[in-house]
C-alpha positions as CSV (number, residue, x, y, z in Angstrom):
1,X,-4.5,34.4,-3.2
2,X,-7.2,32.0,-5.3
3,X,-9.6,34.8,-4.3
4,X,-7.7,37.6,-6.1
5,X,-7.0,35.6,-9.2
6,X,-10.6,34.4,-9.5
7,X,-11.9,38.0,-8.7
8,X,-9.5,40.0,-11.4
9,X,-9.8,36.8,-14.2
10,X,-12.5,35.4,-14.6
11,X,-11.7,32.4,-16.7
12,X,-9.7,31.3,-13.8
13,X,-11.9,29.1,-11.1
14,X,-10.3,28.0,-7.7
15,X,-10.2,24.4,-9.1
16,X,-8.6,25.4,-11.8
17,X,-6.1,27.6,-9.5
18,X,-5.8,24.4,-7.4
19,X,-4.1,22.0,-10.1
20,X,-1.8,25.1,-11.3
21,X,2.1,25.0,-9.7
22,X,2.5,27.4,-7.0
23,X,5.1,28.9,-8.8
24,X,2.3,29.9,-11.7
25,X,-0.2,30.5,-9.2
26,X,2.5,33.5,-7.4
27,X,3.0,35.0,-11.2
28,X,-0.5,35.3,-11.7
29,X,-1.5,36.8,-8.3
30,X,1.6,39.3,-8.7
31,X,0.2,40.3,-11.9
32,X,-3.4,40.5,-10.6
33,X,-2.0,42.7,-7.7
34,X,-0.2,44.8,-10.3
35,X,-3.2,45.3,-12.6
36,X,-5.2,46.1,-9.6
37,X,-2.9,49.0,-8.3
38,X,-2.8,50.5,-12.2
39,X,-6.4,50.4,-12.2
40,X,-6.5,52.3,-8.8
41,X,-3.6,54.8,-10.2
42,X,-6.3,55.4,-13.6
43,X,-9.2,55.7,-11.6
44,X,-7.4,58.4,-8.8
45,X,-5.9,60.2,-12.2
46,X,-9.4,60.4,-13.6
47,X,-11.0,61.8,-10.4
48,X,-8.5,64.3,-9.9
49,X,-9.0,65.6,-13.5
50,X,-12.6,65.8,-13.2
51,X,-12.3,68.1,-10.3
């Protein structure tokens, strides 16, 4: 989980991931996971309309 909040914000580092309640730590990664997919669903949309 650290690893896909670090990789999709930056200004997060895994020690300051580390001192954040896992509760927090869950919302972010959902919404890291969530911004990853939409950025999959723009860049699939883009291909297919370049075609």
């Amino acid at each position: 989980m650290r690893a896909v909040i670090c990789k999709t914000f930056p200004g997060y580092t895994f020690e300051t991931v580390d001192r954040l309640p896992l509760e927090r730590v869950i919302e972010i990664y959902t919404s890291a996971e969530w911004l990853a997919e939409e950025e999959k669903k723009m860049i699939d949309k883009a291909a297919r309309r370049s075609r």
